[in-house]
C-alpha positions in Angstrom: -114.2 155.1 -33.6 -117.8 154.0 -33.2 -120.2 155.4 -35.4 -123.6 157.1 -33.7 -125.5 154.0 -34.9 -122.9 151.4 -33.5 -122.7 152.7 -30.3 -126.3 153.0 -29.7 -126.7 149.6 -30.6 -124.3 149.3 -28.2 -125.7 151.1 -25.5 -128.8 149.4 -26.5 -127.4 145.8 -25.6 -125.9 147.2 -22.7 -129.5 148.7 -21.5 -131.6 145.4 -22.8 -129.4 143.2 -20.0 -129.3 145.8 -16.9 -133.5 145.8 -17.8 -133.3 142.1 -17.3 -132.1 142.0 -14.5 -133.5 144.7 -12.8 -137.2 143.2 -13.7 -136.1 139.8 -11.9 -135.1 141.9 -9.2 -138.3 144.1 -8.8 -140.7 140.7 -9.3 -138.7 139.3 -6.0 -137.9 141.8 -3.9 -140.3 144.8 -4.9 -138.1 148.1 -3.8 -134.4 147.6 -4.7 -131.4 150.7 -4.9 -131.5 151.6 -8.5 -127.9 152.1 -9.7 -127.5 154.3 -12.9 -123.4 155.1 -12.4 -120.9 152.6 -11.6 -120.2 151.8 -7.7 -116.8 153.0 -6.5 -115.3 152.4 -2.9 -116.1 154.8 -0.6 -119.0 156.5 -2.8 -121.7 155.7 -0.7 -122.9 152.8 -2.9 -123.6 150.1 0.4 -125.7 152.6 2.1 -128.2 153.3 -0.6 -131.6 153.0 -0.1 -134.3 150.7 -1.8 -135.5 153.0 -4.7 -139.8 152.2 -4.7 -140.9 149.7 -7.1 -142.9 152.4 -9.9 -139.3 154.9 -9.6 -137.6 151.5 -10.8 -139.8 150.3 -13.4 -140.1 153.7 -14.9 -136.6 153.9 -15.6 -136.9 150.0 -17.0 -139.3 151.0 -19.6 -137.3 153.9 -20.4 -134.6 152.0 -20.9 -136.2 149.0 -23.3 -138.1 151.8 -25.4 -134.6 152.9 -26.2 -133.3 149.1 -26.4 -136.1 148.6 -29.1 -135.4 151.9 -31.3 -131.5 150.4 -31.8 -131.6 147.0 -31.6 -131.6 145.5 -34.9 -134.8 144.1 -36.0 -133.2 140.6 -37.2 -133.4 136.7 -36.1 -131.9 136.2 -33.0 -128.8 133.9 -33.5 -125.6 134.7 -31.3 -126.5 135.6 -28.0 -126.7 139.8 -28.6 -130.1 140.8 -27.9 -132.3 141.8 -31.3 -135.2 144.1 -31.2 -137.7 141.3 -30.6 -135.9 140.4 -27.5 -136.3 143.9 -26.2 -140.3 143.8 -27.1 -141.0 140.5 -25.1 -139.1 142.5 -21.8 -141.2 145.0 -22.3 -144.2 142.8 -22.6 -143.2 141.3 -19.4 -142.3 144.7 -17.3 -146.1 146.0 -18.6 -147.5 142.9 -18.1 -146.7 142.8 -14.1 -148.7 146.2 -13.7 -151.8 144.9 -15.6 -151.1 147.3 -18.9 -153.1 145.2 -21.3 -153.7 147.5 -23.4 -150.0 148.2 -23.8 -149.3 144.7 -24.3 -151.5 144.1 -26.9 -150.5 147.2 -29.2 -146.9 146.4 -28.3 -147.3 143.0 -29.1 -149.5 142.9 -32.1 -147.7 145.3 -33.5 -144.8 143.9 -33.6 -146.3 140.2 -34.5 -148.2 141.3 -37.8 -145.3 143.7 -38.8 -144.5 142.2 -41.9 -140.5 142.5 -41.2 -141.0 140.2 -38.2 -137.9 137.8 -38.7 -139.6 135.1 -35.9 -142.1 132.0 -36.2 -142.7 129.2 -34.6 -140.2 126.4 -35.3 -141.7 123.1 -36.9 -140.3 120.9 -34.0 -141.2 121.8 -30.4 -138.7 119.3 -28.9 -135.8 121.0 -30.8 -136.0 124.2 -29.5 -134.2 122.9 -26.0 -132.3 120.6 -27.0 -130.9 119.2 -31.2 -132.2 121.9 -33.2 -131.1 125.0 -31.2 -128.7 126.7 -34.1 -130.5 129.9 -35.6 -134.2 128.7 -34.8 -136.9 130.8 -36.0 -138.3 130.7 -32.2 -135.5 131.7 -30.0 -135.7 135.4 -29.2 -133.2 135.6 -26.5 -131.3 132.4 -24.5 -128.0 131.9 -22.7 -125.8 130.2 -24.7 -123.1 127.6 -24.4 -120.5 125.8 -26.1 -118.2 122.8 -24.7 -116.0 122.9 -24.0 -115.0 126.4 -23.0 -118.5 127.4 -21.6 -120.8 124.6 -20.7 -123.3 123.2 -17.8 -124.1 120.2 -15.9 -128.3 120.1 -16.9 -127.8 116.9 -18.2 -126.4 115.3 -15.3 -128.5 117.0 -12.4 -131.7 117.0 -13.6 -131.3 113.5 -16.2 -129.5 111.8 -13.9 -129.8 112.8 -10.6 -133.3 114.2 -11.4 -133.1 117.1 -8.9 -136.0 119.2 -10.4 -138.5 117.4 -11.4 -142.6 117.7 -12.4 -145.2 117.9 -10.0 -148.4 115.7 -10.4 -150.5 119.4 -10.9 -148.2 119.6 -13.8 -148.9 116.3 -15.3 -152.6 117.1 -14.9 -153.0 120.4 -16.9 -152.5 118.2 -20.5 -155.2 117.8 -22.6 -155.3 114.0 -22.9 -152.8 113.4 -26.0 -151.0 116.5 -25.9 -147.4 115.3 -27.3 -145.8 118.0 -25.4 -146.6 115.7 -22.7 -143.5 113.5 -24.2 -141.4 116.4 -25.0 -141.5 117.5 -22.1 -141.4 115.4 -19.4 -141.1 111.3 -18.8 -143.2 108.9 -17.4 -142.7 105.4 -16.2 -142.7 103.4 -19.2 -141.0 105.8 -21.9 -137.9 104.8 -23.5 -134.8 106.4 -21.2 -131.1 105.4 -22.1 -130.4 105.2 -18.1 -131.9 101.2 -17.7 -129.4 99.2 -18.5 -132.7 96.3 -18.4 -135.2 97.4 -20.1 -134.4 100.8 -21.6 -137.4 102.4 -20.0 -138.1 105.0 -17.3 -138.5 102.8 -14.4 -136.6 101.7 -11.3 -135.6 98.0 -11.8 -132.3 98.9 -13.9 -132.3 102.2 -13.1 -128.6 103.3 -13.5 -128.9 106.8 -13.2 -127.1 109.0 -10.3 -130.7 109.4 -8.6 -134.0 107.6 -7.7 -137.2 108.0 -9.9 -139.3 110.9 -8.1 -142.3 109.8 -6.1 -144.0 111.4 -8.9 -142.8 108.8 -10.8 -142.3 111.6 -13.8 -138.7 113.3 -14.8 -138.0 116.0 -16.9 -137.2 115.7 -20.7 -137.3 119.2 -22.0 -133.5 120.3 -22.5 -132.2 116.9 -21.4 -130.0 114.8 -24.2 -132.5 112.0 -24.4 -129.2 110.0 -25.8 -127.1 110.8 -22.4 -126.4 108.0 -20.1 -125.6 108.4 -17.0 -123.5 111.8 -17.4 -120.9 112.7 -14.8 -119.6 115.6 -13.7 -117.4 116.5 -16.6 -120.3 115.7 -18.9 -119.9 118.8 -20.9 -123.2 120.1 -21.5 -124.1 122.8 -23.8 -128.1 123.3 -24.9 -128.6 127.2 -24.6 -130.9 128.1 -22.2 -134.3 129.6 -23.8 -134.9 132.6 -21.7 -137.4 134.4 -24.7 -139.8 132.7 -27.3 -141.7 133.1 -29.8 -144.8 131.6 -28.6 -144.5 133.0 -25.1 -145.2 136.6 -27.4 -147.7 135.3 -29.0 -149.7 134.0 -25.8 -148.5 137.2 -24.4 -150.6 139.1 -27.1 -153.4 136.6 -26.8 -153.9 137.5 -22.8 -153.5 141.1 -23.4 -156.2 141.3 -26.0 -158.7 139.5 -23.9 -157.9 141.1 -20.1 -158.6 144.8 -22.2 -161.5 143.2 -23.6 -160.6 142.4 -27.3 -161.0 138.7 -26.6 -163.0 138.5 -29.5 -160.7 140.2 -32.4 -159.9 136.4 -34.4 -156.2 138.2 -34.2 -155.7 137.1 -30.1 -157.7 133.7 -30.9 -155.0 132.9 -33.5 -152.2 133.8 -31.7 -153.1 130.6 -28.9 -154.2 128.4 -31.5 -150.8 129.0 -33.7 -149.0 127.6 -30.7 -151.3 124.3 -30.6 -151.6 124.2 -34.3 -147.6 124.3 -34.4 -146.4 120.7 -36.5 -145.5 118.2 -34.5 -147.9 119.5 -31.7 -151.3 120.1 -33.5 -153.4 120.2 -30.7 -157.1 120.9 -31.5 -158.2 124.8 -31.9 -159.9 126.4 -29.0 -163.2 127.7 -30.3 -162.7 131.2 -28.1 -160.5 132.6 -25.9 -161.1 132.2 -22.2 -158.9 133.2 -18.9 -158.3 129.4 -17.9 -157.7 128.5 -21.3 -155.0 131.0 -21.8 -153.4 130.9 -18.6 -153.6 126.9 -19.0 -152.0 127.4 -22.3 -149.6 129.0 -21.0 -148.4 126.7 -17.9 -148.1 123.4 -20.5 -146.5 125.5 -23.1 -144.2 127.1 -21.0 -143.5 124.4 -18.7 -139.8 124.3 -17.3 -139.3 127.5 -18.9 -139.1 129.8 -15.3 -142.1 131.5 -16.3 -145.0 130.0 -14.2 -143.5 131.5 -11.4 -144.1 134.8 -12.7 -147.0 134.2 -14.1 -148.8 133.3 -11.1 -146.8 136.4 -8.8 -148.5 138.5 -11.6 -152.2 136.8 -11.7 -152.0 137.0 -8.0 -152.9 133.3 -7.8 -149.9 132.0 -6.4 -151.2 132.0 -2.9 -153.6 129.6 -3.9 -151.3 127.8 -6.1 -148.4 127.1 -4.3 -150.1 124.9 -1.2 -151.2 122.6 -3.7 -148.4 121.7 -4.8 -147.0 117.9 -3.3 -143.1 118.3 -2.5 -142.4 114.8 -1.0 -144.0 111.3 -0.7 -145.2 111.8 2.7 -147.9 114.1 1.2 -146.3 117.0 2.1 -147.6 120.1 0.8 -145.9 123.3 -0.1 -146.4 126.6 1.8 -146.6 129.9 0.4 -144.9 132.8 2.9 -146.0 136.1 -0.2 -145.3 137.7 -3.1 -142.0 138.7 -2.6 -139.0 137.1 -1.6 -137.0 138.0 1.8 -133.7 139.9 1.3 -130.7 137.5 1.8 -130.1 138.0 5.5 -126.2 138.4 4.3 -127.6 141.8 2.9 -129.5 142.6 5.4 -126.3 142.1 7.6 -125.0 144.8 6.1 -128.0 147.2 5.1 -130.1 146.5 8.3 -130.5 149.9 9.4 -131.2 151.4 5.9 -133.5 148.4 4.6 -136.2 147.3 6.1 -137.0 143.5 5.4 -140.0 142.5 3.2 -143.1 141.2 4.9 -143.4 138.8 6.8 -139.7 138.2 7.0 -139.7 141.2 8.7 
């Protein structure tokens, strides 16, 4: 028999992961059929309309206020959601209807609450991959252990380097920022996949794939001791999905888009993410947009945020054609804000959906 407090706690966990998904849901498609019962055949469930956006994000904020008032305010260490999980969602959801003020109470408070279990971990590198067990940073990931639950990161994006950084990427480091090296390599870097000269370069390349035409390959949650992994290499980082430092640059934005860009609090909060050891990156004098958004993008980089971050900054229209996809010079192409419903669901839902612009 569950006590009122356990099954809270409970319900909490249960309302911090349909919030989660729902927000991914509402950043790509906008409108989507809000579900608060369980679907059962014949119930109608495949002819529900798309609920608007503000209905559904009502009921996600809602839902995470409640996630926060029973969700244990301790480090995050075994996958359950903790309080501080639930306060970065909520960050997020306000954050992608411009509530800066919101934000930056939410956040703040929570930062300088002296019962804040989180801080930034002393080795930046570690957090995605060697150093992963209870760290101070992680506030919510997807984790993994071989060989019961594992992945294959290591082999399609070390070896067959499938995903890999973009030369705007590469550009937005400061000169000397070492999470250049912890994050991504470059030609020249040691790399356990030459069987010549144990560098990142073609001649003895022995990986699965070519070098990009970027001639750079991702590092950040890659075992830089892997060579050549197959597919029954049995990966296992956990995936970082909520950090520490993405709060505090959170709280640092907020306070300066509601005009408190000058409280030493929100400056603090960005330069504790460069001043972090092992990255000690020079203090920024004052807080400025490009400085925090820039922030941001090399700080976060490989994370799945920029995408969101530049959906919610409204910059992704200009963003997005910028970016080089191949070595012909092609140039990517930016079709909106929001994604087109799979046509398999639109199959079905046609005449109760309408598709998103300009897909439709």
């Amino acid at each position: 028999m569950y006590s009122e407090a356990d099954f809270n706690k409970l319900k909490a966990e249960a309302l911090f992961i349909r919030t989660f998904f729902y927000n991914e849901l509402v950043v790509h498609y906008g409108d989507v059929p809000l579900m608060l019962q369980g679907a059962e055949v014949g119930s109608g469930y495949d002819r529900m309309p798309r609920t608007p956006r503000a209905e559904v994000v009502k009921q996600m904020l809602e839902d995470i206020d409640f996630a926060i008032k029973w969700l244990p305010n301790i480090a995050y260490t075994d996958g359950h959601a903790v309080q501080g999980s639930a306060v970065v969602l909520k960050c997020r959801i306000l954050l992608n209807d411009q509530r800066y003020s919101d934000v930056a109470k939410l956040a703040g408070d929570y930062i300088h609450d002296p019962n804040n279990p989180f801080d930034l971990a002393d080795d930046y590198a570690g957090i995605f991959f060697g150093k992963q067990e209870n760290n101070p940073e992680i506030m919510f990931s997807i984790q993994f252990k071989a060989p019961d639950d594992f992945h294959a990161l290591d082999q399609m994006v070390g070896s067959r380097m499938t995903i890999f950084p973009s030369f705007n990427l590469r550009a937005s480091y400061e000169p000397n920022d070492p999470r250049i090296k912890m994050t991504m390599y470059e030609i020249g870097d040691p790399w356990p996949n030459n069987n010549k000269s144990g560098k990142f370069e073609e001649d003895g390349n022995k990986a699965e794939g070519l070098i990009p035409f970027t001639q750079l390959a991702f590092k950040k949650y890659v075992n830089p001791n892997v060579e050549v992994p197959k597919a029954s290499t049995l990966s296992d980082q956990h995936i970082v999905k909520m950090r520490y430092a993405d709060l505090l640059l959170m709280y640092a934005e907020a306070m300066f888009e509601s005009g408190q860009g000058n409280d030493p609090l929100a400056l603090k909060a960005l330069n504790d993410v460069r001043q972090r050891p092992g990255v000690n990156m020079p203090v920024k004098p004052q807080l400025t947009r490009e400085i925090i958004r820039n922030e941001r993008r090399v700080e976060l980089a490989y994370e799945g945020i920029r995408y969101y971050d530049i959906i919610r900054w409204d910059i992704a229209k200009d963003v997005i054609p910028t970016v080089q996809y191949d070595e012909s010079g092609r140039m990517r192409k930016f079709d909106g804000n929001l994604w087109p419903i799979p046509q398999s669901q639109m199959d079905i839902m046609g005449d109760v959906w309408e598709q998103n612009a300009p897909w439709n």
